[in-house]
C-alpha positions in Angstrom: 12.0 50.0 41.5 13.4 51.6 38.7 16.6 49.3 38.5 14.1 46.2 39.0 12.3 47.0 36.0 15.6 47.8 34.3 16.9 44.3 35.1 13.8 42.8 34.2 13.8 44.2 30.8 17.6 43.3 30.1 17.1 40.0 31.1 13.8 39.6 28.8 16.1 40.9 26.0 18.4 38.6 26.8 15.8 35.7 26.8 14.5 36.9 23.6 17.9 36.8 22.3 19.0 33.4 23.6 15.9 32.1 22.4 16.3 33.2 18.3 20.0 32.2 18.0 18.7 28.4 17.8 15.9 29.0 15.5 18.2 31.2 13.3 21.0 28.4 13.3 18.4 25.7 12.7 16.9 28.1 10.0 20.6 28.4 8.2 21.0 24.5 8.0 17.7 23.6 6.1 18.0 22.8 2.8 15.7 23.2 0.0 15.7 22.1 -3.7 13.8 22.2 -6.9 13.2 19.9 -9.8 11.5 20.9 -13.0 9.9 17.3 -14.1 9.1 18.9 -17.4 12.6 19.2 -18.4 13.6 16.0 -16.9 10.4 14.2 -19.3 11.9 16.6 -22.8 15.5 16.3 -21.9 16.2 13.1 -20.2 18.0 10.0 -22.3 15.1 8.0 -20.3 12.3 9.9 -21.7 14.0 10.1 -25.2 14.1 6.8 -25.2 10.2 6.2 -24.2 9.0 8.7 -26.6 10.7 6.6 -29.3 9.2 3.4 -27.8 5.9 4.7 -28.5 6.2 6.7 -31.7 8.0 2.9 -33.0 4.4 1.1 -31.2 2.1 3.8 -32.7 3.5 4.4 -36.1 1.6 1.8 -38.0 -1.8 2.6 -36.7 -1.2 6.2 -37.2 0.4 5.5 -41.0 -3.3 3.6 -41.4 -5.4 6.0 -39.7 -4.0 8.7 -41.8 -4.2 6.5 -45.2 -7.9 5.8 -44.0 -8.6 9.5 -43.5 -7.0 10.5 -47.4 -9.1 7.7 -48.5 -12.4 9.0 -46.7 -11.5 12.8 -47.8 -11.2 11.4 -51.8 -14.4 9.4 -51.8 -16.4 12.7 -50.4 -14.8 14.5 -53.2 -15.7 12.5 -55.6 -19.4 12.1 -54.2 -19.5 15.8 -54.3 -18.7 16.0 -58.0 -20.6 13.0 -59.2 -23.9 13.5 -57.2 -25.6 15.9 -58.8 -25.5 13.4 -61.7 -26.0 10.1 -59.6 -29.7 8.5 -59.3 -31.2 9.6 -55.9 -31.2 5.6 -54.9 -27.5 5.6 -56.4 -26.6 8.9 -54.2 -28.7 7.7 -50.9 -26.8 4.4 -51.0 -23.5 6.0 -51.5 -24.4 8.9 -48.8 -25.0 5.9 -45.9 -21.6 4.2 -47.2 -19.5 7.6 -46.6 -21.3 8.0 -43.3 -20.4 4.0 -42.3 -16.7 5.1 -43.6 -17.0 8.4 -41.4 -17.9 6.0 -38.5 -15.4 3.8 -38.8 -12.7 6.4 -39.2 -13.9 8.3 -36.3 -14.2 5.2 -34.0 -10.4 3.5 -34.9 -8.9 7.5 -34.5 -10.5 7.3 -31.1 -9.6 3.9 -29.7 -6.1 5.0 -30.8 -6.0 8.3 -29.1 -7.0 6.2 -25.5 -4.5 3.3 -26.4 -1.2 6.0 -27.6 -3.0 8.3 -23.9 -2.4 5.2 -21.7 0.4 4.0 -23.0 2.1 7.4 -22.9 0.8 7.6 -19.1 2.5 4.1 -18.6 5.7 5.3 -20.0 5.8 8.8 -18.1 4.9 7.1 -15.0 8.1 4.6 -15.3 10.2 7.9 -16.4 8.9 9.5 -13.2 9.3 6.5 -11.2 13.2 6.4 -12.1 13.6 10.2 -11.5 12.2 10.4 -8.3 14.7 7.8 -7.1 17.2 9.8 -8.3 16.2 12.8 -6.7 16.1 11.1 -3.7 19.7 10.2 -4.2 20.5 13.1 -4.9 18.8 15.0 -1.6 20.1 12.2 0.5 23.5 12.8 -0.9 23.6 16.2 -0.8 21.8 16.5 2.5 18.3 18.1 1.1 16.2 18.4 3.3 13.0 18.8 0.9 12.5 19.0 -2.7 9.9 20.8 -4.5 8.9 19.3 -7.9 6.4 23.0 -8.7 6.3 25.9 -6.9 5.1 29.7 -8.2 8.3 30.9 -8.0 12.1 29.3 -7.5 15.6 30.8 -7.1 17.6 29.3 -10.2 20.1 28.5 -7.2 18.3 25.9 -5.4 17.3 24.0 -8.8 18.8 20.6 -9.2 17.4 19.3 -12.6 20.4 19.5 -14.2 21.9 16.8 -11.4 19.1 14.9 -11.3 18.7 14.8 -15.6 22.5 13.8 -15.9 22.6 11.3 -13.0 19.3 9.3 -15.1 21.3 9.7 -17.8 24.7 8.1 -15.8 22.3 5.3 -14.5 20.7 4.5 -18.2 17.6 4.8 -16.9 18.1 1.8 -14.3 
């Protein structure tokens, strides 16, 4: 009975054995990566390029925003200064024109905040759009078999932005 049980057990071990040898090799031949999409949208030519795109469409509106806001900031300067000796129909009347101008100001620096917010979420999106073709390039060339874009924690070993930033930068952003 004793030698039964003996067998039995060496032949569980064995099965135990036999058993984790595949799930250790198929463990060794997965393949995981990282990209940091934060670097790729401060360091990539594409998302260079973008930024400038935008800063070129926005420039004018913010140049006027900012001359309307100097203009607004002069005219309740001077108010302050003049109306203690301004009539109260005089300072009334200029009161509700600063106001209107406060309006205005605050309304045009809003519209442009949405309009620069989606049009910078337009050009991330096409930035991102590029990259993740890349990555999948990349993984398919290099036999990934997943790729993490965040995770808590990363070994620096199994991060490919640098491939993926200087293969958008091969392909121009195509």
């Amino acid at each position: 009975m004793k030698s039964l049980s003996r067998h039995f057990s060496l032949a569980l071990l064995l099965g135990t054995v036999a058993l984790a040898a595949p799930v250790q090799a198929q463990a060794q031949e997965f393949k995981a990566g990282f990209v940091n999409t934060d670097r790729i949208f401060r360091e990539a030519s594409t998302a260079k390029a973008a930024q400038a795109k935008l800063e070129q469409e926005f420039s004018r509106r913010e140049k006027e925003l900012l001359d309307m806001g100097n203009t607004l900031k002069t005219a309740s300067e001077k108010f302050e200064r003049e109306a203690p000796t301004m009539a109260e129909s005089q300072r009334t009347t200029r009161q509700r024109q600063l106001v209107d101008q406060d309006r205005e100001f605050q309304r045009k620096r809003r519209e442009f905040q949405e309009d620069l917010t989606a049009r910078k979420n337009e050009e991330l999106s096409a930035v991102l759009e590029r990259a993740n073709k890349v990555v999948k390039q990349v993984a398919e060339a290099e036999k990934y078999d997943v790729i993490l874009q965040e995770a808590v924690y990363i070994n620096p070993k199994h991060d490919i932005t640098d491939k993926v930033i200087k293969a958008l930068n091969a392909a121009g952003g195509k």
